[in-house]
Chimera marker file (.cmm) of the C-alpha trace (Angstrom):
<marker_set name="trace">
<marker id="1" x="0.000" y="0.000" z="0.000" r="1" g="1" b="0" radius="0.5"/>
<marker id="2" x="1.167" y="3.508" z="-1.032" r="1" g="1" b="0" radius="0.5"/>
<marker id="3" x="0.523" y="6.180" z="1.696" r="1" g="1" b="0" radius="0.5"/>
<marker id="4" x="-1.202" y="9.254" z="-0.107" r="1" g="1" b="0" radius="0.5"/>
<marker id="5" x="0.088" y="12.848" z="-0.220" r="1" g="1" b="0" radius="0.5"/>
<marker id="6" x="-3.168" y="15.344" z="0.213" r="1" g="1" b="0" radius="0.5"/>
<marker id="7" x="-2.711" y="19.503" z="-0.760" r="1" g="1" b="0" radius="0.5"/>
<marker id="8" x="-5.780" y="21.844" z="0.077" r="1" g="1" b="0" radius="0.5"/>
<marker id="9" x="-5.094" y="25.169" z="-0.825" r="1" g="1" b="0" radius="0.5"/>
<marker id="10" x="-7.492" y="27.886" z="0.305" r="1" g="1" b="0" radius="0.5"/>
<marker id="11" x="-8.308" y="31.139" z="-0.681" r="1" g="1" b="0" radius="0.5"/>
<marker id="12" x="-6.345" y="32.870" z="3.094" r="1" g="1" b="0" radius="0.5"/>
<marker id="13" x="-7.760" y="36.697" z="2.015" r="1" g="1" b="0" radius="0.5"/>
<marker id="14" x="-11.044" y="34.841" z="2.071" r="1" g="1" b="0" radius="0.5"/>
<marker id="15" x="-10.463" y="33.048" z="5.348" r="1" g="1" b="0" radius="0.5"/>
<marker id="16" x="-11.190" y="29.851" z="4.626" r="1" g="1" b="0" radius="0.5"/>
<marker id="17" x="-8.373" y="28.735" z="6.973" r="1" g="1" b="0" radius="0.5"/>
<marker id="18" x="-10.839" y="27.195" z="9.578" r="1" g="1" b="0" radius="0.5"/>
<marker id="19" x="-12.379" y="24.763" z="6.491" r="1" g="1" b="0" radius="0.5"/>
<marker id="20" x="-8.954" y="24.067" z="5.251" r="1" g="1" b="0" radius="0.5"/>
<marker id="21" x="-7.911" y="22.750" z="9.024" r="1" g="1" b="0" radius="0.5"/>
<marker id="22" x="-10.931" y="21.050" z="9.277" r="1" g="1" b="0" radius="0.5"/>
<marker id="23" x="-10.540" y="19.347" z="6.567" r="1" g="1" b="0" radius="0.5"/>
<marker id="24" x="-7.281" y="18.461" z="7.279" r="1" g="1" b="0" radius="0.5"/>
<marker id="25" x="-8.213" y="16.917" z="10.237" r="1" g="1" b="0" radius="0.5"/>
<marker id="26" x="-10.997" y="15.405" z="8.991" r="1" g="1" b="0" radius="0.5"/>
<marker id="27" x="-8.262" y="13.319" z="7.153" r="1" g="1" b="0" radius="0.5"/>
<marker id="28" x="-5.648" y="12.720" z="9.668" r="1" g="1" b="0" radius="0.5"/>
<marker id="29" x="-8.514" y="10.951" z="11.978" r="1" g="1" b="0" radius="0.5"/>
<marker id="30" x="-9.556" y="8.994" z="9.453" r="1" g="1" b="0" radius="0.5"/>
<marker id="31" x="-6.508" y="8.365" z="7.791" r="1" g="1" b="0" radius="0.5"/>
<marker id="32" x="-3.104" y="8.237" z="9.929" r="1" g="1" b="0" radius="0.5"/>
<marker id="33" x="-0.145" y="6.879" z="8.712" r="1" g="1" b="0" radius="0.5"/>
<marker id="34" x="-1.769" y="6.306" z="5.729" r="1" g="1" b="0" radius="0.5"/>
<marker id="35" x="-0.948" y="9.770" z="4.477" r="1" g="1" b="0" radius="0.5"/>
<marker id="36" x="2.282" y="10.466" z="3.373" r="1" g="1" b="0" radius="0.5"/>
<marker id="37" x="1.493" y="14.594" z="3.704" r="1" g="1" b="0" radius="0.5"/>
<marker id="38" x="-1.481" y="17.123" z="4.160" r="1" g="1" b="0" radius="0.5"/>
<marker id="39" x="-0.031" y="20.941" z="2.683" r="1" g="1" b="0" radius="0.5"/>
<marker id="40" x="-1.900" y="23.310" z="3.718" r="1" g="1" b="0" radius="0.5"/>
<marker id="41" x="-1.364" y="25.907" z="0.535" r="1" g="1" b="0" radius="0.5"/>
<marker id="42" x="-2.990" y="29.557" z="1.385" r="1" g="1" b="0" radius="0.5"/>
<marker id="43" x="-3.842" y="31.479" z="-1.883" r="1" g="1" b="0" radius="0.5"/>
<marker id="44" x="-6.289" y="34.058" z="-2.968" r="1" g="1" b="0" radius="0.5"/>
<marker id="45" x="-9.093" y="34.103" z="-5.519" r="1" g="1" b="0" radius="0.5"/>
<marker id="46" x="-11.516" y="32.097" z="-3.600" r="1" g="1" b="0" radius="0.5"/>
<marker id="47" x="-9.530" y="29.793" z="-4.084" r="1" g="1" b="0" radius="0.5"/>
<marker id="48" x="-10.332" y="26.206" z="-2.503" r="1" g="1" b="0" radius="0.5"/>
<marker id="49" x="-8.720" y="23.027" z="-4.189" r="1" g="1" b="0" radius="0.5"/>
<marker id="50" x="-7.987" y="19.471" z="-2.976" r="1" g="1" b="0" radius="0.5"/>
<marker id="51" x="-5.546" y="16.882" z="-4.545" r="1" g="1" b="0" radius="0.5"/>
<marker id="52" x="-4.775" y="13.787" z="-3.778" r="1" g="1" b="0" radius="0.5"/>
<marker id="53" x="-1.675" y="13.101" z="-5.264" r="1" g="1" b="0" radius="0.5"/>
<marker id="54" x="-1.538" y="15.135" z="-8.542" r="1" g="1" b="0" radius="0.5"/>
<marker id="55" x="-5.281" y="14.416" z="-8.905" r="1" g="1" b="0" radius="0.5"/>
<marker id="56" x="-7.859" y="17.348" z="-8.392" r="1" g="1" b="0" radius="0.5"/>
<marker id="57" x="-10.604" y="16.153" z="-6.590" r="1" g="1" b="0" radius="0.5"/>
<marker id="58" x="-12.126" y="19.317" z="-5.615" r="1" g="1" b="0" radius="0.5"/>
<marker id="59" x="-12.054" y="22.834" z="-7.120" r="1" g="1" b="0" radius="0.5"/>
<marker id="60" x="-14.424" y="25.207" z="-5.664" r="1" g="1" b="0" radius="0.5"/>
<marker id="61" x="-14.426" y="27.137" z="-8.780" r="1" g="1" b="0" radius="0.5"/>
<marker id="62" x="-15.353" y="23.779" z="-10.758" r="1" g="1" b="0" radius="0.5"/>
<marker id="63" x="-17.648" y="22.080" z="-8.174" r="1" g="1" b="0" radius="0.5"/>
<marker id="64" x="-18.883" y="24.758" z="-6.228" r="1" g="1" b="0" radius="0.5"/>
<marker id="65" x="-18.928" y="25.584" z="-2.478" r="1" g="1" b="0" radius="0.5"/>
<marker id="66" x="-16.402" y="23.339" z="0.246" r="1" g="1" b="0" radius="0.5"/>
<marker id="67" x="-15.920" y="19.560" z="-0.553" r="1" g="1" b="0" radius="0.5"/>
<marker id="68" x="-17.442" y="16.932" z="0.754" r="1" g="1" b="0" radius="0.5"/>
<marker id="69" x="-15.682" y="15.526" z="3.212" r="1" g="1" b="0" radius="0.5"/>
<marker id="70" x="-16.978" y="12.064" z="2.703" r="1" g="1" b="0" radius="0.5"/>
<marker id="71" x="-16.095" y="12.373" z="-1.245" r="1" g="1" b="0" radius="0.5"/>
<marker id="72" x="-12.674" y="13.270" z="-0.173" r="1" g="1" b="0" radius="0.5"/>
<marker id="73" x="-11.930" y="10.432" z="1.965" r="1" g="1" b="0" radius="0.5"/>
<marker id="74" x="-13.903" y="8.402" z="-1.047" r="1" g="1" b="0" radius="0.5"/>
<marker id="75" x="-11.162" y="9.135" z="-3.435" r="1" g="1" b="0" radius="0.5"/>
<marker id="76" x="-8.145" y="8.669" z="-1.116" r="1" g="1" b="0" radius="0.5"/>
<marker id="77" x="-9.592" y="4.957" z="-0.185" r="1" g="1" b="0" radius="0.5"/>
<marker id="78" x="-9.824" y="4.500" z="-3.571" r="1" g="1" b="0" radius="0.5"/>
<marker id="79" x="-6.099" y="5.113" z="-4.141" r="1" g="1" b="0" radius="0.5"/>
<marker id="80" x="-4.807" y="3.183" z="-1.280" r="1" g="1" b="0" radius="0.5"/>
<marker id="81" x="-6.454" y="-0.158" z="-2.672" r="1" g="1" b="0" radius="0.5"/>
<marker id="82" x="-4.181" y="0.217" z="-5.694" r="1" g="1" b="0" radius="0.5"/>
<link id1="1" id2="2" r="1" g="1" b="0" radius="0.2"/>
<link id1="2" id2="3" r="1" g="1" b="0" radius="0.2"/>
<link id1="3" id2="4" r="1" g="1" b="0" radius="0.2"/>
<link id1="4" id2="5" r="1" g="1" b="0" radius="0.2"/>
<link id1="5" id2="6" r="1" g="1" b="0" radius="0.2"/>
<link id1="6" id2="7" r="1" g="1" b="0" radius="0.2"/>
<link id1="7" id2="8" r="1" g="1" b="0" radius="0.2"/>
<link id1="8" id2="9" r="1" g="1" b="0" radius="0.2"/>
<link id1="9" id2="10" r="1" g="1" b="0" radius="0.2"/>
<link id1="10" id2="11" r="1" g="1" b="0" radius="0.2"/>
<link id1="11" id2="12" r="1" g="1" b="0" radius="0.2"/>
<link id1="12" id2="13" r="1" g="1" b="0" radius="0.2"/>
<link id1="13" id2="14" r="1" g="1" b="0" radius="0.2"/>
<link id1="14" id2="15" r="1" g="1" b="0" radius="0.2"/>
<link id1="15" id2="16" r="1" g="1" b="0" radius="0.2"/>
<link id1="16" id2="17" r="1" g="1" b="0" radius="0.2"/>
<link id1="17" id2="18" r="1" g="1" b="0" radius="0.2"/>
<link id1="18" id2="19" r="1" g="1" b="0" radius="0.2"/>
<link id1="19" id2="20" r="1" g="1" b="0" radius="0.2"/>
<link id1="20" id2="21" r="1" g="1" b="0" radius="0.2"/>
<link id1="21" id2="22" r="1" g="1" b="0" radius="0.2"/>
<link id1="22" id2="23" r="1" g="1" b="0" radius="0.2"/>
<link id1="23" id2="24" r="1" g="1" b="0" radius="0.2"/>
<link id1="24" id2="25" r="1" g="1" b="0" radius="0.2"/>
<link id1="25" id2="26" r="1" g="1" b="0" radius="0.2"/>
<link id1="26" id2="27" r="1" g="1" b="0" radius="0.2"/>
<link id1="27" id2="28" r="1" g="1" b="0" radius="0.2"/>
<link id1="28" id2="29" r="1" g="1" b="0" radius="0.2"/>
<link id1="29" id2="30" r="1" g="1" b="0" radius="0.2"/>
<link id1="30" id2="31" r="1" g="1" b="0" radius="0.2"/>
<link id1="31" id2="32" r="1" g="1" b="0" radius="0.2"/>
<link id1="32" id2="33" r="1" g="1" b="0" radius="0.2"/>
<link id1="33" id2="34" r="1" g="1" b="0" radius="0.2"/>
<link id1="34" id2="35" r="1" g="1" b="0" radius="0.2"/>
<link id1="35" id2="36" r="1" g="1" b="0" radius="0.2"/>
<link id1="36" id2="37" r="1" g="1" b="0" radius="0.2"/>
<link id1="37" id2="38" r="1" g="1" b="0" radius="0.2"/>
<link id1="38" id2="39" r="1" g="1" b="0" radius="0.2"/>
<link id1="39" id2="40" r="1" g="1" b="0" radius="0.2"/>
<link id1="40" id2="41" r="1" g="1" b="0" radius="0.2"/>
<link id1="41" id2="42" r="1" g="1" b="0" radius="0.2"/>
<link id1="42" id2="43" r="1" g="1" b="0" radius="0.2"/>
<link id1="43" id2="44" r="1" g="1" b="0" radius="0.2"/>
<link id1="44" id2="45" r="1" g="1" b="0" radius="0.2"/>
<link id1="45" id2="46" r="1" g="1" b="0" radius="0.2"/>
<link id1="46" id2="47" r="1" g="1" b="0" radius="0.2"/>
<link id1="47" id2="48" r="1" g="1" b="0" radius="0.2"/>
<link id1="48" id2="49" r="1" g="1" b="0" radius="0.2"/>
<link id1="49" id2="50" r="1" g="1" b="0" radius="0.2"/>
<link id1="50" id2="51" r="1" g="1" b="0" radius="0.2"/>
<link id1="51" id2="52" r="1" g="1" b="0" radius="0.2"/>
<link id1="52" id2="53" r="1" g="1" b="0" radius="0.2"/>
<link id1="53" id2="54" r="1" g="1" b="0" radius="0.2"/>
<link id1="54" id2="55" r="1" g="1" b="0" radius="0.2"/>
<link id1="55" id2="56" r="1" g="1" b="0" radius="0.2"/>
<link id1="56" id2="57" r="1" g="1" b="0" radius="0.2"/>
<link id1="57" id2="58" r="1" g="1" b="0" radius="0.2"/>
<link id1="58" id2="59" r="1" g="1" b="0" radius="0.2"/>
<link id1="59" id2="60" r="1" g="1" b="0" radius="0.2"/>
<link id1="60" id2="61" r="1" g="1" b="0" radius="0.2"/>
<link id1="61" id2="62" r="1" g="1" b="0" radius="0.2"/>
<link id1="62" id2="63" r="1" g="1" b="0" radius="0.2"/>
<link id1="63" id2="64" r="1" g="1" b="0" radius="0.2"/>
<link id1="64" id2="65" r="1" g="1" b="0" radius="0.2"/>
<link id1="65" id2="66" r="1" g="1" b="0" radius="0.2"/>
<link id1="66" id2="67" r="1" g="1" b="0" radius="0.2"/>
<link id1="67" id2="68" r="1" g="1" b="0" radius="0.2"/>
<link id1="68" id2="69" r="1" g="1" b="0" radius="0.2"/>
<link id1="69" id2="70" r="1" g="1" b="0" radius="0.2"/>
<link id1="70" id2="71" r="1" g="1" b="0" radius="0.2"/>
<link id1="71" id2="72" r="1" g="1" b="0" radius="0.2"/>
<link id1="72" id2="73" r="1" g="1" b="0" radius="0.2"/>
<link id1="73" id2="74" r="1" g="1" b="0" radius="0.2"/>
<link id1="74" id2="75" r="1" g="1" b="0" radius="0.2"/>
<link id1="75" id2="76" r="1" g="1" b="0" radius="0.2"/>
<link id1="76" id2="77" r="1" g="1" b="0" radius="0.2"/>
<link id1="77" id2="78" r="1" g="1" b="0" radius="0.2"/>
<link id1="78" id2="79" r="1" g="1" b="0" radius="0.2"/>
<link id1="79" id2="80" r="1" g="1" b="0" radius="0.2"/>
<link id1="80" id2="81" r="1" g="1" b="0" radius="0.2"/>
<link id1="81" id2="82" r="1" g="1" b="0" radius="0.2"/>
</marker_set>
């Protein structure tokens, strides 16, 4: 089993910090030494993105609104049973 390298980058002018480290720790619960890395990237533009890997999962300008935190830990199962 690979461990799984996450990066959520927020929009920080926005203050979407408290999502982003929610998030985050959604993941590490869930998750543990199974993740190689959350980043924590603050940006600007509204920004909010997740990828696992070099995958984007979420783009708030794509999807809309916050991810799903469910969806996210969807996709990062999903790459562990490879």
């Amino acid at each position: 089993m690979t461990a799984v390298r996450v990066r959520i980058t927020y929009c920080a002018e926005c203050g979407y910090e408290d999502a982003a480290a929610d998030l985050a720790r959604a993941l590490m619960i869930e998750f543990r030494e199974k993740l190689s890395a959350i980043e924590l990237v603050p940006f600007v533009d509204g920004t909010f993105d997740v990828r696992i890997g070099d995958d984007l999962v979420h783009s708030m300008l794509r999807d809309g609104g916050f991810p799903n935190p469910d969806l996210v830990k969807a996709a990062i199962t999903s790459r562990l049973r490879v």
